[in-house]
TORGU-767449 format. One record per residue (C-alpha): residue number from 1; z negated, y negated, x negated; residue in three letters. Coordinates in steps of 0.1 Angstrom, whole numbers. Each point is the difference from the previous one (the first is absolute). Example, Ala and Ser with C-alpha at 12.3 -4.5 7.8 and 13.67 -1.06 7.14 Angstrom:
{nr:1 c3:-78 c2:45 c1:-123 rest:Ala}
{nr:2 c3:7 c2:-34 c1:-14 rest:Ser}
This chain:
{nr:1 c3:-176 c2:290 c1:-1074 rest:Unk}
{nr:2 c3:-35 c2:-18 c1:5 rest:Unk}
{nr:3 c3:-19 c2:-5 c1:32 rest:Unk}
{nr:4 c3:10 c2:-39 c1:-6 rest:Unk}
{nr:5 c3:38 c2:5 c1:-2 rest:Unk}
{nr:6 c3:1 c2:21 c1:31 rest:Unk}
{nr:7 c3:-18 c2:-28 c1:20 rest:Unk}
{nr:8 c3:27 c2:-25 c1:-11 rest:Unk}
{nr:9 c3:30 c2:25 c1:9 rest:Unk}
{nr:10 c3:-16 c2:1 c1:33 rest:Unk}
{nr:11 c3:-1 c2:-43 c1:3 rest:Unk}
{nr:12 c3:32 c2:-12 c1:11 rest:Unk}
{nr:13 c3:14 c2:-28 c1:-16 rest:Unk}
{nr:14 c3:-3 c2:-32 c1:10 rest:Unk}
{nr:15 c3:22 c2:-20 c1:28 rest:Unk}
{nr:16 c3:8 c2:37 c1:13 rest:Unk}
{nr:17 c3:-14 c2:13 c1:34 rest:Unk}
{nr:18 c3:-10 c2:36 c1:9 rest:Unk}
{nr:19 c3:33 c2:0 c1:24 rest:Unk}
{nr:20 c3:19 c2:-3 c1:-32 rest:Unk}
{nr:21 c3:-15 c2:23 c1:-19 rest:Unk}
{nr:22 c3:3 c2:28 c1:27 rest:Unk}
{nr:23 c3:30 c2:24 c1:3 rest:Unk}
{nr:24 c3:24 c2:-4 c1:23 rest:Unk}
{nr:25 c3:9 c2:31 c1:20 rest:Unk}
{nr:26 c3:35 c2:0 c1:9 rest:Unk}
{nr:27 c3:8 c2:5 c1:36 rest:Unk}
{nr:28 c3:11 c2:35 c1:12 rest:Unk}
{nr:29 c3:40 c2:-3 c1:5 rest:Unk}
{nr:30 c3:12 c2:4 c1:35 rest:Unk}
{nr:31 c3:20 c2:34 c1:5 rest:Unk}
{nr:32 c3:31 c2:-11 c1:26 rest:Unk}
{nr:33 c3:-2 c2:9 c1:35 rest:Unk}
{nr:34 c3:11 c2:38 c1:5 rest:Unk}
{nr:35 c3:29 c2:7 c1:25 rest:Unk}
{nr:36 c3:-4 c2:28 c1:22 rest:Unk}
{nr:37 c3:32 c2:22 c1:9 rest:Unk}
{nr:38 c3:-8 c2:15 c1:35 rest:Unk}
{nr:39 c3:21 c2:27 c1:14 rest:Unk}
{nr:40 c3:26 c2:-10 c1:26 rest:Unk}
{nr:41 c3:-17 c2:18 c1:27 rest:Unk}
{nr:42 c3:-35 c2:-21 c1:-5 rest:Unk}
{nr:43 c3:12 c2:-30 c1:-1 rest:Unk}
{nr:44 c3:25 c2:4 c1:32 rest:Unk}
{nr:45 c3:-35 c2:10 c1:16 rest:Unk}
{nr:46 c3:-18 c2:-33 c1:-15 rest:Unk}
{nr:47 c3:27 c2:-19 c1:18 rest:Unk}
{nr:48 c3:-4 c2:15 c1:31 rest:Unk}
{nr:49 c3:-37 c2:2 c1:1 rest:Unk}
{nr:50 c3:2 c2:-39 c1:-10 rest:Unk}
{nr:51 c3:26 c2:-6 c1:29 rest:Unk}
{nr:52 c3:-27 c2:18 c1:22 rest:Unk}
{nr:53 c3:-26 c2:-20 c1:-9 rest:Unk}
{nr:54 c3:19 c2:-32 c1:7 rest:Unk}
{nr:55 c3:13 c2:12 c1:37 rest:Unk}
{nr:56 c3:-45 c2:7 c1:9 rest:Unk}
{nr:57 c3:-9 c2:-31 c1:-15 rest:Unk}
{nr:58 c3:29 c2:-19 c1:22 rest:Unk}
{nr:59 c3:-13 c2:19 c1:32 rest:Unk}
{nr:60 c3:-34 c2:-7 c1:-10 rest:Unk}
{nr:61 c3:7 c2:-40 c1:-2 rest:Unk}
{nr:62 c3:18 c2:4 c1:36 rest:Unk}
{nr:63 c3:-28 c2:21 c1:14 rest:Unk}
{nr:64 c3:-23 c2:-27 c1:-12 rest:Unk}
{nr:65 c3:25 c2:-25 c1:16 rest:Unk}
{nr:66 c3:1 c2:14 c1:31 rest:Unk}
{nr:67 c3:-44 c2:12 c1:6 rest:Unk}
{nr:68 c3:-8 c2:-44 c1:-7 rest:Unk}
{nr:69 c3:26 c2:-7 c1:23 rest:Unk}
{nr:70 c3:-16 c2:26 c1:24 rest:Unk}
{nr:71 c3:-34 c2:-14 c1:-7 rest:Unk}
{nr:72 c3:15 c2:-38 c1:6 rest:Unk}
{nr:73 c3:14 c2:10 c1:33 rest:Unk}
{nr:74 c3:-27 c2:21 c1:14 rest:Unk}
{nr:75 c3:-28 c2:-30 c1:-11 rest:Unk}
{nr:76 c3:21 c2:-23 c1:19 rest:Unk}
{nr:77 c3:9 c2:24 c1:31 rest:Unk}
{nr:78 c3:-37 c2:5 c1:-1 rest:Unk}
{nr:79 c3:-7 c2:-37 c1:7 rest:Unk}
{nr:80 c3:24 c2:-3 c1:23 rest:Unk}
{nr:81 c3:-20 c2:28 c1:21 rest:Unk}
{nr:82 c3:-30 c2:-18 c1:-5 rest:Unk}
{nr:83 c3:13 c2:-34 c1:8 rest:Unk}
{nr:84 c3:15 c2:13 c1:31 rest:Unk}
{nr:85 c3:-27 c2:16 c1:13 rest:Unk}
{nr:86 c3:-22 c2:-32 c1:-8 rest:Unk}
{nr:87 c3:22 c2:-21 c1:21 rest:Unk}
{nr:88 c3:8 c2:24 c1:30 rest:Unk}
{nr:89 c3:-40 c2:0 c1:2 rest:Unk}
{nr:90 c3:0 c2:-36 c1:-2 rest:Unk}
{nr:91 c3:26 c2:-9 c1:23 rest:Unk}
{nr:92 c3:-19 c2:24 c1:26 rest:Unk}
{nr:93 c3:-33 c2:-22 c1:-6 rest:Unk}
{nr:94 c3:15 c2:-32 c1:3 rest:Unk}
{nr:95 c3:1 c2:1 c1:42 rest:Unk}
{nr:96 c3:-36 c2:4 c1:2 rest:Unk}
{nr:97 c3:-5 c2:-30 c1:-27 rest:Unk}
{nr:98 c3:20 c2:-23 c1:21 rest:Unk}
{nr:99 c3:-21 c2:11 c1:35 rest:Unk}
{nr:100 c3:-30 c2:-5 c1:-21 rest:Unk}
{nr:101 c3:12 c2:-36 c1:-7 rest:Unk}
{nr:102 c3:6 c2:-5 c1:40 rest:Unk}
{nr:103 c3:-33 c2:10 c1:7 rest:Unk}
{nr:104 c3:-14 c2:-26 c1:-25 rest:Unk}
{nr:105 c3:24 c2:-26 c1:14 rest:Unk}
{nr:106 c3:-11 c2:4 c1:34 rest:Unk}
{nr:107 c3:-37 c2:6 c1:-4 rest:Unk}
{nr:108 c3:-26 c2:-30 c1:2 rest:Unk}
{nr:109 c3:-6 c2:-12 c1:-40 rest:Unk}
{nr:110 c3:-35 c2:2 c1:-4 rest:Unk}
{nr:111 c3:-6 c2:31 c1:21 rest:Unk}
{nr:112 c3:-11 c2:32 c1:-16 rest:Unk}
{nr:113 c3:33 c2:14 c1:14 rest:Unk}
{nr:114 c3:16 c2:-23 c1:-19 rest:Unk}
{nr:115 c3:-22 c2:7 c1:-35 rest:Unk}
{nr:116 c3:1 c2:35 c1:4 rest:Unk}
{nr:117 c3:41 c2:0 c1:4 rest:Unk}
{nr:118 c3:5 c2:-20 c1:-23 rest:Unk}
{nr:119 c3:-20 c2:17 c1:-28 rest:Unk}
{nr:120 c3:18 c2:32 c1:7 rest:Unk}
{nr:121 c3:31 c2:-20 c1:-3 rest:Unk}
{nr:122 c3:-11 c2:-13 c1:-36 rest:Unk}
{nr:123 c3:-8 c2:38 c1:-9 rest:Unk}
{nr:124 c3:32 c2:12 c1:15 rest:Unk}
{nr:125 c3:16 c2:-24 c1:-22 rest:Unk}
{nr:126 c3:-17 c2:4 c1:-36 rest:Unk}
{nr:127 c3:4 c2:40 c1:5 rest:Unk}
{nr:128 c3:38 c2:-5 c1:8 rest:Unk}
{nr:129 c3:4 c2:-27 c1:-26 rest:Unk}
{nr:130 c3:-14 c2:29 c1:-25 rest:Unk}
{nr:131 c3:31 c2:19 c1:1 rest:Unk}
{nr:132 c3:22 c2:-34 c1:-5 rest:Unk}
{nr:133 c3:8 c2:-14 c1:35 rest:Unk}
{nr:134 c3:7 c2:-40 c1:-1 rest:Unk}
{nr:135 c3:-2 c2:-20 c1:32 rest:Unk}
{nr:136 c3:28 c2:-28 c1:11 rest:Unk}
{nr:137 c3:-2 c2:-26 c1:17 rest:Unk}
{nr:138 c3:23 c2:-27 c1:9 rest:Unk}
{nr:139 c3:-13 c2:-35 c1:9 rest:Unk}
{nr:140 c3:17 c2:-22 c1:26 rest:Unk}
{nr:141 c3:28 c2:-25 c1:-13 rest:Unk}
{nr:142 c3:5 c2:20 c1:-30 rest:Unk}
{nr:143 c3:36 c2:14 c1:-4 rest:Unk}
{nr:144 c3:12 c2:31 c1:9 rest:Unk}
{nr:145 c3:3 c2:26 c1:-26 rest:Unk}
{nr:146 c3:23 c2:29 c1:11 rest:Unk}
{nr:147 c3:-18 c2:22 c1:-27 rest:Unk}
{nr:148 c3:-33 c2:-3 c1:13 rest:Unk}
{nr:149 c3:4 c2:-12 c1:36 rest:Unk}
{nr:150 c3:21 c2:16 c1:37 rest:Unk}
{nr:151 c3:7 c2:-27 c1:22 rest:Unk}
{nr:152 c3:-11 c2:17 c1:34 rest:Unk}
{nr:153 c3:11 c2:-30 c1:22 rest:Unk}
{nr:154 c3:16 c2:-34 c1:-7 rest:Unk}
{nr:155 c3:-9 c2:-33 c1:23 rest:Unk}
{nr:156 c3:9 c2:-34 c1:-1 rest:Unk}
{nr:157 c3:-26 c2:-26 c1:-16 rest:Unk}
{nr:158 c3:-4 c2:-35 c1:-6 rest:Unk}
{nr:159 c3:-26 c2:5 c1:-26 rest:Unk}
{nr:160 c3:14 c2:25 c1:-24 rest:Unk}
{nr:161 c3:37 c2:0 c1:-11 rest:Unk}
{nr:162 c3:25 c2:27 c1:3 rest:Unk}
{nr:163 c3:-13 c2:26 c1:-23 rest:Unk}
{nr:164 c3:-38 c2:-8 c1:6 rest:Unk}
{nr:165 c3:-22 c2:24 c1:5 rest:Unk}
{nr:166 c3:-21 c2:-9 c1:35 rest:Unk}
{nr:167 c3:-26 c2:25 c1:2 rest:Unk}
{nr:168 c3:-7 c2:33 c1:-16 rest:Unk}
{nr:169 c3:-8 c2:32 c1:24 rest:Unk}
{nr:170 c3:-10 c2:25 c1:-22 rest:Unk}
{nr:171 c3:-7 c2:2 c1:-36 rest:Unk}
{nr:172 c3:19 c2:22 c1:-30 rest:Unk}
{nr:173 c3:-10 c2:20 c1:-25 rest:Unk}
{nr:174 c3:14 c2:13 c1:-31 rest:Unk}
{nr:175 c3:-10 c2:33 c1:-23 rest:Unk}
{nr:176 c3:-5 c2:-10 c1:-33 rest:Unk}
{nr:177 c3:37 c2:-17 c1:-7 rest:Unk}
{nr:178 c3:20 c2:18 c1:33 rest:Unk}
{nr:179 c3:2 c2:-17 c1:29 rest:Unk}
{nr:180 c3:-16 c2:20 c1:29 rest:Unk}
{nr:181 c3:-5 c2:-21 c1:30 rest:Unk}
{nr:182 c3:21 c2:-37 c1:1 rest:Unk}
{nr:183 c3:-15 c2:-31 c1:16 rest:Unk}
{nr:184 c3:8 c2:0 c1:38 rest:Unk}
{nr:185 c3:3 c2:-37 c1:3 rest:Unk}
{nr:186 c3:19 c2:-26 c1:31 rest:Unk}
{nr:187 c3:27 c2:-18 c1:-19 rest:Unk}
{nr:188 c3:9 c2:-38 c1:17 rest:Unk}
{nr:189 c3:39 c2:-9 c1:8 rest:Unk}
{nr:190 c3:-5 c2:-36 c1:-5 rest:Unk}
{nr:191 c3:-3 c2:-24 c1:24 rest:Unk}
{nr:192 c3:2 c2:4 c1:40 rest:Unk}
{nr:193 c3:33 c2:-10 c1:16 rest:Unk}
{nr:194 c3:-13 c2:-28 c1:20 rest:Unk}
{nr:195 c3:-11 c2:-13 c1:-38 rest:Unk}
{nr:196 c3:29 c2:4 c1:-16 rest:Unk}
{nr:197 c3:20 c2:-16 c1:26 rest:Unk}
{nr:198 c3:-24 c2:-28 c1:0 rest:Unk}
{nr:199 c3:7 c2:-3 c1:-37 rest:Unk}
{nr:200 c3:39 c2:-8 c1:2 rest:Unk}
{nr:201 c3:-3 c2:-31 c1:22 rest:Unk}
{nr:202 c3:32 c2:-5 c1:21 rest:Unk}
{nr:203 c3:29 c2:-20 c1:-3 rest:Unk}
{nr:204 c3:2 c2:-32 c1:19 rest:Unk}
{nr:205 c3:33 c2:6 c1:21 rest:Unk}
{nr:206 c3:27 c2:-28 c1:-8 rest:Unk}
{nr:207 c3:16 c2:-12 c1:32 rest:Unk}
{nr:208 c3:36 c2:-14 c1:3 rest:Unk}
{nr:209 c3:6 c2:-20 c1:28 rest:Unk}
{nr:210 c3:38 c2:-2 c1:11 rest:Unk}
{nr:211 c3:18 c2:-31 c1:-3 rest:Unk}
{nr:212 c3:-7 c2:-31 c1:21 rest:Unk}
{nr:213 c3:22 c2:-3 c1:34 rest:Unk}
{nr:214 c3:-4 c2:-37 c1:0 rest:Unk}
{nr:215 c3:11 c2:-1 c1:-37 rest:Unk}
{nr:216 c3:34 c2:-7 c1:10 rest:Unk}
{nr:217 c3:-7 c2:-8 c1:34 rest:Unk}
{nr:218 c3:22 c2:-31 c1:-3 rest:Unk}
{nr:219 c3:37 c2:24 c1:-3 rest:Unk}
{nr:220 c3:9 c2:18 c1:37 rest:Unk}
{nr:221 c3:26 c2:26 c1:-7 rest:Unk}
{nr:222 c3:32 c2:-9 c1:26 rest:Unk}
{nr:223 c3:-2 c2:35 c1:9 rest:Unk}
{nr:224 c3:-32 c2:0 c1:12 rest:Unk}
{nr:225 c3:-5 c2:-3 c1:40 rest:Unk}
């Protein structure tokens, strides 16, 4: 064969591609799964070692169960200590705050007495207010709140009704969202006794008057003497 017919055994013919022209390789044929006899005595000690592993991995989930709910309880016992302790501090302070604010009240405004107590009293504040202690205060003729207020007396009033807060005494406090100190406040009963009688005016009293004795004047009885 010539150099010429070789190169045209080598063209493909036309409308065919290279893909076509290649061999296909068959795909190797899948040999079916192999089954395994074990011996009696193995496979009784698969079993048990599976039933093994089941039991630790149960008593693992519990133990990990059990150490987050320890961690939950001791975080939140551990607050508790530390919100205790803030508030027994706290309530220990709180005395001195409320002398400080006599001394202001009854020191001359203007004075450096006055100045000097009440910057301390601003500083006492802003460091307590730090660790999330809220002042209350009630103002007079608002109503009284049994949440936030004690009631340490009750007087009559003409200008407040029943219910009324009068006049506060000493103010309350609260630690972050607990109540530690209430509002000592005077509560008004309402309106004096000589007002309230003054407001239910009196009845008129009705007077009968007994029957004429000249209204039949004119009849004399014959046993009459």
């Amino acid at each position: 064969m010539s150099h010429k017919n070789k190169h045209d055994s080598a063209v493909s013919a036309p409308g065919t591609t290279p893909e076509q022209t290649s061999p296909v390789t068959p795909a190797p044929a899948q040999e079916p799964p192999k089954t395994i006899t074990l011996p009696e005595a193995e496979l009784a000690q698969l079993k048990a070692d599976a039933a093994k592993a089941a039991e630790h991995w149960d008593k693992f989930l519990r133990s990990a169960a059990d150490f987050d709910n320890y961690r939950k309880r001791a975080l939140r016992e551990k607050e508790e200590i530390t919100r205790a302790a803030r508030e027994a501090v706290i309530t220990t302070l709180l005395p001195a705050l409320d002398n400080l604010e006599r001394a202001l009240d009854h020191s001359p405004e203007g004075t450096p007495l006055h100045e000097g107590l009440l910057q301390v009293q601003k500083q006492f504040e802003r460091a307590l207010a730090e660790f999330g202690l809220v002042e209350i205060t009630a103002a007079p003729g608002g109503a009284f709140d049994a949440n936030l207020h004690e009631a340490i007396s009750h007087i009559e009033s003409n200008d407040h009704p029943d219910g009324a807060i009068i006049q506060q005494v000493q103010s309350g406090y609260k630690l972050t969202d607990r109540l530690l100190r209430p509002v000592r406040v005077v509560v008004s009963k309402g309106k004096t006794a000589a007002e309230g009688e003054a407001a239910v005016a009196p009845q008129p009293e009705v007077k009968t008057e007994p029957p004429s004795e000249k209204k039949n004047a004119w009849f004399k009885s014959p046993f009459a003497k």
